[in-house]
C-alpha positions in Angstrom: 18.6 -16.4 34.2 17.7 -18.8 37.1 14.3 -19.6 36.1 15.9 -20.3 33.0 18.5 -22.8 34.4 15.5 -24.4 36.6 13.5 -25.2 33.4 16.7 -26.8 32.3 17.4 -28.8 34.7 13.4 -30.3 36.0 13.0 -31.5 32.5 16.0 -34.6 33.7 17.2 -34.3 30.4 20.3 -31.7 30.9 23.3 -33.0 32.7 25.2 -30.9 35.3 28.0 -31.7 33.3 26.9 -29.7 30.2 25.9 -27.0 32.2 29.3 -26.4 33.8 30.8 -27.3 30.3 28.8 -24.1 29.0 29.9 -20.2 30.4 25.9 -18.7 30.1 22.2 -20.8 30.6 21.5 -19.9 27.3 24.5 -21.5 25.6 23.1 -24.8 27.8 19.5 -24.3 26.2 20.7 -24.1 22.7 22.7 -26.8 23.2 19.9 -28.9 24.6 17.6 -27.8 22.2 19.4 -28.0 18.8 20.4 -31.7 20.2 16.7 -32.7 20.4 16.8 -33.1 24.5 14.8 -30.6 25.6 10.8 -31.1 25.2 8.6 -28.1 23.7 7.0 -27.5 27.3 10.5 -26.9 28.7 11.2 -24.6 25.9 7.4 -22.6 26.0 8.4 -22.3 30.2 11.7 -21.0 29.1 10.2 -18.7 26.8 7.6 -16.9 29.8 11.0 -16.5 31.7 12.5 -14.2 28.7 8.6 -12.8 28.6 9.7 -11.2 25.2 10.5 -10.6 21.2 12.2 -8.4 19.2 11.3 -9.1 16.2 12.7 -7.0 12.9 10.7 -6.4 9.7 10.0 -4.5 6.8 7.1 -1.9 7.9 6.3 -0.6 4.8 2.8 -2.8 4.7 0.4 -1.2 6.9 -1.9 -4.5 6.7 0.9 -6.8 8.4 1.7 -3.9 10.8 -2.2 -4.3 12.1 -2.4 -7.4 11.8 1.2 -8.1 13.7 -0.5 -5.4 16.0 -3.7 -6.9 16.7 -3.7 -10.8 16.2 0.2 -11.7 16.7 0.8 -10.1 19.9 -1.9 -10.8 21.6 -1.9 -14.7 20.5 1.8 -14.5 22.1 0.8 -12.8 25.2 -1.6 -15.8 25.9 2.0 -17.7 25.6 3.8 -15.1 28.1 6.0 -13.3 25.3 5.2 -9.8 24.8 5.7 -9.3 20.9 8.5 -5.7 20.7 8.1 -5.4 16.7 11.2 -3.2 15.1 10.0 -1.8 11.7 12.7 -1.2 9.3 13.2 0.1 5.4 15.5 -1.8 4.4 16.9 -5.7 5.5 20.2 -5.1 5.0 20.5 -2.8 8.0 19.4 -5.0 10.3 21.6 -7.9 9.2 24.4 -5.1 9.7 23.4 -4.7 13.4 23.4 -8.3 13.7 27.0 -8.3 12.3 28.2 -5.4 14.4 27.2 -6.5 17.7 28.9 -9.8 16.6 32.4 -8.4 15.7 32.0 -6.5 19.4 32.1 -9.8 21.1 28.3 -10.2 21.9 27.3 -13.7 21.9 24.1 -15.6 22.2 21.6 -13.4 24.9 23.5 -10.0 24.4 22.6 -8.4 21.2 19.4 -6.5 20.3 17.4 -8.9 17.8 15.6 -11.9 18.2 14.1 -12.9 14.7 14.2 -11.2 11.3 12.2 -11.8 8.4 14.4 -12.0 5.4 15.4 -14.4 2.2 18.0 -14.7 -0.3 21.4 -12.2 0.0 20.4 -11.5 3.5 20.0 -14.7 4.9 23.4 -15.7 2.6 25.3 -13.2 4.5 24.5 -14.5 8.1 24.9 -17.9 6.8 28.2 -17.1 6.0 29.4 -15.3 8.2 28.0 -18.1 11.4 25.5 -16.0 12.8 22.3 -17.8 13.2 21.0 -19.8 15.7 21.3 -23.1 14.2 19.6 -26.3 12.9 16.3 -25.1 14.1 13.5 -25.2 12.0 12.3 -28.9 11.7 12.8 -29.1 15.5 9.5 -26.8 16.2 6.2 -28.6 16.7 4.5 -26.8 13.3 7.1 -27.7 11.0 5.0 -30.9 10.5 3.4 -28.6 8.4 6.5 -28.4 5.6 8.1 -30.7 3.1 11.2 -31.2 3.9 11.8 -33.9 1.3 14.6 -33.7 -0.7 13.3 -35.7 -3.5 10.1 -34.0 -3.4 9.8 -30.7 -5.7 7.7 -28.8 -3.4 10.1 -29.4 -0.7 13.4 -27.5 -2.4 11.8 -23.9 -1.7 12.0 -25.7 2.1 15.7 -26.6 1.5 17.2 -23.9 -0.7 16.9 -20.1 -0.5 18.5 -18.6 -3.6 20.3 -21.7 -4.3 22.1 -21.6 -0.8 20.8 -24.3 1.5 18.6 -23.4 4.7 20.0 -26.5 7.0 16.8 -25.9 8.8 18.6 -22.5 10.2 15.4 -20.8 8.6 11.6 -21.2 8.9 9.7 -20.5 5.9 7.1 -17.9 6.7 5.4 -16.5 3.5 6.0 -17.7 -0.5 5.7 -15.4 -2.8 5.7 -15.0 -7.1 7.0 -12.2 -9.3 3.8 -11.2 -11.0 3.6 -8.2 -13.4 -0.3 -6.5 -14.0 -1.5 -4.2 -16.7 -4.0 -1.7 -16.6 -6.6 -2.6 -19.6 -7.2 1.2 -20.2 -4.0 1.0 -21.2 -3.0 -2.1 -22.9 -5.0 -4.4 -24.7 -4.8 -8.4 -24.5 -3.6 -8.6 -27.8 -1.3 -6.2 -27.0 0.5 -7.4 -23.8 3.9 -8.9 -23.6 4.6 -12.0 -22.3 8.0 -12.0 -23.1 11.1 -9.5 -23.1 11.4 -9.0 -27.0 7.8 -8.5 -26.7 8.4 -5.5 -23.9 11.1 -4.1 -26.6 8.7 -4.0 -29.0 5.6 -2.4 -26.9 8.3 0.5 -25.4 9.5 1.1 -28.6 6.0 1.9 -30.0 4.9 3.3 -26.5 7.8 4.9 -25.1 7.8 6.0 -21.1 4.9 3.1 -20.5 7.1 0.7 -18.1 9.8 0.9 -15.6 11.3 -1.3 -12.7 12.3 -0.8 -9.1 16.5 0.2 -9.6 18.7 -2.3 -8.3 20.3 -3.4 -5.4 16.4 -2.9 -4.2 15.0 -6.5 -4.6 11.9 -5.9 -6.8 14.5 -4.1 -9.3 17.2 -7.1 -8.7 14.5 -10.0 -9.7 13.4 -8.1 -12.7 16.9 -7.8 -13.8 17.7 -11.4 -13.1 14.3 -12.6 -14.9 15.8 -10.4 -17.9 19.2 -12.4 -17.8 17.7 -15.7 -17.6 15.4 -15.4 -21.1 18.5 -13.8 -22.7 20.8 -16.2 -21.5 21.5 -19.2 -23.9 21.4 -21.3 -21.1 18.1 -20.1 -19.3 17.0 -19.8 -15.5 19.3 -22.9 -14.7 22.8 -21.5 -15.9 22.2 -19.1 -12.6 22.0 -22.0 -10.1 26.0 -22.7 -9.4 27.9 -20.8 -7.1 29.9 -17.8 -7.9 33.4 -19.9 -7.3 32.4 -22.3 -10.5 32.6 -19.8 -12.7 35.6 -17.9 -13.8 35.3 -13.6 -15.0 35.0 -15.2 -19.0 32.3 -17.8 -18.3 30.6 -15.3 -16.2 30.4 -12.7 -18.3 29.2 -15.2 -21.1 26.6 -15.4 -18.9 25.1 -11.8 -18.3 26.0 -10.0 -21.2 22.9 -10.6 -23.4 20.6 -9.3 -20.7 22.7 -6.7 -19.6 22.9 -5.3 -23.4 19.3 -5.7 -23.1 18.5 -4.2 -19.9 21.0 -1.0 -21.5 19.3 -1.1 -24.9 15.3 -0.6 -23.3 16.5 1.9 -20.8 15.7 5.2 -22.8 12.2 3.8 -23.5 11.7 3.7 -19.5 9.3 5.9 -18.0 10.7 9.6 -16.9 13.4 9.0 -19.3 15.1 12.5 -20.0 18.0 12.8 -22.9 17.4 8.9 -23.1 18.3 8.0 -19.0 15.3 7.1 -17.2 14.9 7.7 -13.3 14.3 4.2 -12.0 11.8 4.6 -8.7 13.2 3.6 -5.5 11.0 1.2 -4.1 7.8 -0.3 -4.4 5.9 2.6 -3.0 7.3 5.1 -5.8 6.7 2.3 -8.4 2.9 2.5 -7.5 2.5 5.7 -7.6 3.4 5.8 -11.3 1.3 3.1 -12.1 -2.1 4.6 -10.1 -1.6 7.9 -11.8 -1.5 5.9 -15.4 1.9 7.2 -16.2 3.1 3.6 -16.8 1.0 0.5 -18.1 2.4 -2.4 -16.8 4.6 -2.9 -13.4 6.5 -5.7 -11.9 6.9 -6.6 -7.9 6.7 -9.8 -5.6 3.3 -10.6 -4.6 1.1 -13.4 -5.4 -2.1 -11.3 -4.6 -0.9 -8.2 -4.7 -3.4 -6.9 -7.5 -6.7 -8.4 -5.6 -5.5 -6.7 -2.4 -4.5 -3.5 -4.0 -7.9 -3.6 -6.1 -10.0 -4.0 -3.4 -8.1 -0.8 -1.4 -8.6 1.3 -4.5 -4.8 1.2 -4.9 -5.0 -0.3 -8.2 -7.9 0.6 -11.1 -10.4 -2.4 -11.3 -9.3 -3.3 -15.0 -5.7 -4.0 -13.7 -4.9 -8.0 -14.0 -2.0 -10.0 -13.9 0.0 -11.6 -16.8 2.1 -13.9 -17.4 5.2 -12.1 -18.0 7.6 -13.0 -18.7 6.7 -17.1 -19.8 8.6 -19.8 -18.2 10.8 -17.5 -16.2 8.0 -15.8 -13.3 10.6 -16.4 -10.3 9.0 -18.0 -7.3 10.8 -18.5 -3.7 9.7 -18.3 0.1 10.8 -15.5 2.5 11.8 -16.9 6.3 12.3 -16.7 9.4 15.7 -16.3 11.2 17.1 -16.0 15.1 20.3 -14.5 14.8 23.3 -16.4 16.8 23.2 -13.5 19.9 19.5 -13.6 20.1 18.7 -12.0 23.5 15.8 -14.1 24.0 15.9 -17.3 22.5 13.3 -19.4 23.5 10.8 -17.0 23.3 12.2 -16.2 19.3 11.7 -20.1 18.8 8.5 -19.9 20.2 7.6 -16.4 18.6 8.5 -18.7 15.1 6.5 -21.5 16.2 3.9 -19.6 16.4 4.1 -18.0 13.2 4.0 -20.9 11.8 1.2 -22.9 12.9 -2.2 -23.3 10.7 -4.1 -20.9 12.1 -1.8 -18.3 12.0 -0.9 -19.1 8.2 -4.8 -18.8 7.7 -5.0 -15.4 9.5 -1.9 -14.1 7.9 -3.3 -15.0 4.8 -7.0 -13.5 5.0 -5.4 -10.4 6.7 -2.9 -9.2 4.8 -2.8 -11.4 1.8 0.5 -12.9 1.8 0.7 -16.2 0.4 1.6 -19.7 2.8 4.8 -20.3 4.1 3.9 -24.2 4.6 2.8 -26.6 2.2 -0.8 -27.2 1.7 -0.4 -30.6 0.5 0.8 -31.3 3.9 -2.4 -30.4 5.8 -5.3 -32.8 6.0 -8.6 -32.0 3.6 -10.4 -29.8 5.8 -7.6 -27.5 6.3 -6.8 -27.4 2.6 -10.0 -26.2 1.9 -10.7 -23.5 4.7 -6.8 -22.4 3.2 -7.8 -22.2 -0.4 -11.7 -20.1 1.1 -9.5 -17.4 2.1 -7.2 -17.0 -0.7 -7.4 -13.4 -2.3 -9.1 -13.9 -6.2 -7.1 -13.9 -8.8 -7.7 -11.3 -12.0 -6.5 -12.2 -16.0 -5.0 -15.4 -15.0 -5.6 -18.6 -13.0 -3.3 -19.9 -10.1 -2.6 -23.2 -12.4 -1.0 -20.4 -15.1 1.0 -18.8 -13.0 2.5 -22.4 -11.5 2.7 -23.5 -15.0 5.6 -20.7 -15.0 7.8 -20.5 -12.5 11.4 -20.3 -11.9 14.1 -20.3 -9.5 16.0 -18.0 -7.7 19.6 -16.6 -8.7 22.0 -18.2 -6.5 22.2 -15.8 -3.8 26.3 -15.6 -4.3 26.3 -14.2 -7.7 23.8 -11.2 -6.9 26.2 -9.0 -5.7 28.0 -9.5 -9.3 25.1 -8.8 -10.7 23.7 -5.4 -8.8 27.7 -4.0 -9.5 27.2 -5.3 -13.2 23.7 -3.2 -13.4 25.2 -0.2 -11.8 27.9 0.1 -14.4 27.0 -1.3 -17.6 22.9 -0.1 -17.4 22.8 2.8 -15.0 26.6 4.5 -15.4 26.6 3.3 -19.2 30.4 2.1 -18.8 32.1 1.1 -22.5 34.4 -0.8 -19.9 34.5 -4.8 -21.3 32.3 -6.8 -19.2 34.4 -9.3 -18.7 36.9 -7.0 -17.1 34.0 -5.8 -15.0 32.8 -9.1 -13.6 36.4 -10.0 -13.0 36.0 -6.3 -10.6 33.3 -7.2 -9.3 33.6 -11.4 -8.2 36.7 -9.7 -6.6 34.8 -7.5 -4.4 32.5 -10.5 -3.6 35.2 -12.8 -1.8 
């Protein structure tokens, strides 16, 4: 790490003194850095010197696989950091590397990942558990392109993830909207449900027509937390406190109605047999129900998922979005994070620099069609516009509708409660009182 300690020490700004205070060079640079003494060109040299990423993602999109493949790592080679991309199925296992190297003693340049991309539970776990980085994100040059206001609305999907607060130890990469479609061969306007009484109704007059991802699998998770908040007396908001304000009996005041629900629709699913549906794994096996026209209507995360999946022939051209269900379409951001034993740190902050900058955001957006992790309205007028050019069309609905409905996240400590409350009361069918089994499960959660 000498090149690393000379990069240190020409910019003037690090003290012998903190050096020896530190045992490793990298310990000094995070130091340095998170203080706001070290300048980006001392960072982008110390980057070259690390000449590398590892970088873990889902890899189930082939778009952002080629578009990782053939714009991201070649834009960082120009920067001297060779992009090593880990595709992974499921978040949670990375997170549990991340943990597992930690609990062996491996501190900051000995573990195996650099940056993950994650939101929500995941990015709760690290937090709590003092495993990332730092205070980094509104240190990076881009992040001029966020709100980080707290008074401003458009800032708070900046500032909270689930509920939990970033800190600035995430960078928001991507935003994204639950958005259910329909195909029209299928189901008429006047037909279509825009709320969950109105889903009731359509399954019980066209049984096997609609199904969900199964929980702890997020696309399941959000349609089941969407479902509690319209039942709920209290809406989207009673879901915003932490799990340690609420005691087993206000909890379970709180989940009961959709749970009942969630039970009650559940022999109407599609591939229901003797009145218990199979609920497909992932997104992938969701689709595949939906393209052959064995269900109507289908739920997932993604703002443009229909034009992109139109224009592949994944979807039938009549499919649109809705807006399902009204005042409760849950909206968030999904981030960046460099674990606290990144092996190569400066080349992970630059790798998220990077990633964040305009023209990436643009590319990322044309190319695979995920939505912007920055904030238009922070962009001057000719960036706007050459952003809103390459936006993916929208089909049934305007953008303005679907802002006109949005809602929060869950607060990301009660969605472990939740997933062992679906698994009992909706998939097991346990007679069990609920309170009794949200006293089980907030147990579990501590």
């Amino acid at each position: 790490m000498n090149l690393l300690r000379n990069a240190l020490v020409l910019t003037g700004l690090l003290s012998g003194s903190l050096i020896a205070a530190t045992p490793t060079d990298q310990i000094a640079f995070r130091t340095a850095f998170l203080d706001g003494q070290l300048p980006w060109e001392s960072v982008s040299t110390a980057a070259r010197s690390e000449g590398a990423i590892d970088f873990y993602y889902w890899g189930g999109d082939d778009r952002l696989n080629v578009w990782l493949e053939r714009t991201v790592a070649p834009d960082l080679e120009k920067l001297g950091v060779t992009l090593r991309p880990h595709r992974i199925t499921a978040t949670s296992d990375v997170v549990d590397l991340v943990l597992t190297e930690a609990r062996a003693g491996k501190g900051l340049g000995q573990g195996s990942v650099d940056a993950i991309w994650v939101n929500g539970e995941n990015f709760y776990t690290l937090a709590q558990q003092d495993l990332l980085f730092g205070s980094f994100a509104q240190k990076l040059p881009n992040a001029a392109w966020f709100d980080w206001d707290e008074n401003s609305a458009g800032g708070s999907l900046n500032l909270y993830d689930f509920g939990y607060p970033t800190q600035g130890r995430e960078m928001p990469w991507s935003g994204e909207q639950y958005v259910c479609a329909v195909n029209r061969s299928l189901m008429a306007e006047a037909e279509t449900p825009h709320t969950f009484a109105e889903l009731e109704r359509w399954l019980e007059a066209n049984p096997g027509t609609f199904t969900y991802v199964k929980p702890p699998h997020y696309l399941g998770n959000t349609f089941v937390q969407e479902a509690l908040y319209e039942m709920s007396p209290e809406g989207a908001q009673g879901f915003q406190q932490p799990l340690d304000s609420f005691t087993p009996e206000s909890l379970a005041r709180l989940l009961a109605p959709g749970m009942a629900y969630l039970k009650r629709i559940a022999p109407l699913l599609a591939q229901a047999r003797n009145g218990i549906p199979r609920y497909p794994e992932n997104e992938s096996a969701l689709m595949q129900l939906f393209q052959n026209s064995q269900t109507a209507m289908e739920c997932q995360f993604g703002l443009y998922h229909v034009a992109t999946k139109r224009a592949s022939g994944q979807m039938p051209d009549n499919t649109e979005e809705i807006i399902f269900p009204r005042h409760n379409m849950i909206k968030n951001k999904n981030y960046l994070v460099i674990p606290s034993n990144a092996p190569h740190p400066a080349a992970a902050l630059v790798f998220t620099n990077y990633m964040s900058s305009v023209a990436a955001q643009k590319s990322k957006l044309a190319a695979v069609g995920y939505p912007l992790g920055l904030d238009l309205w922070m962009l001057s007028a000719a960036d706007q516009a050459a952003m809103v050019e390459a936006m993916p069309p929208h089909f049934g609905v305007t953008q303005a509708a679907l802002d006109s409905h949005i809602a929060p996240d869950t607060h990301a400590s009660l969605v472990r409660v939740i997933e062992s409350l679906w698994q009992s009361v909706v998939l097991q069918g346990s007679e069990t009182p609920i309170a009794t089994l949200v006293e089980q499960a907030m147990s579990q959660s501590k």
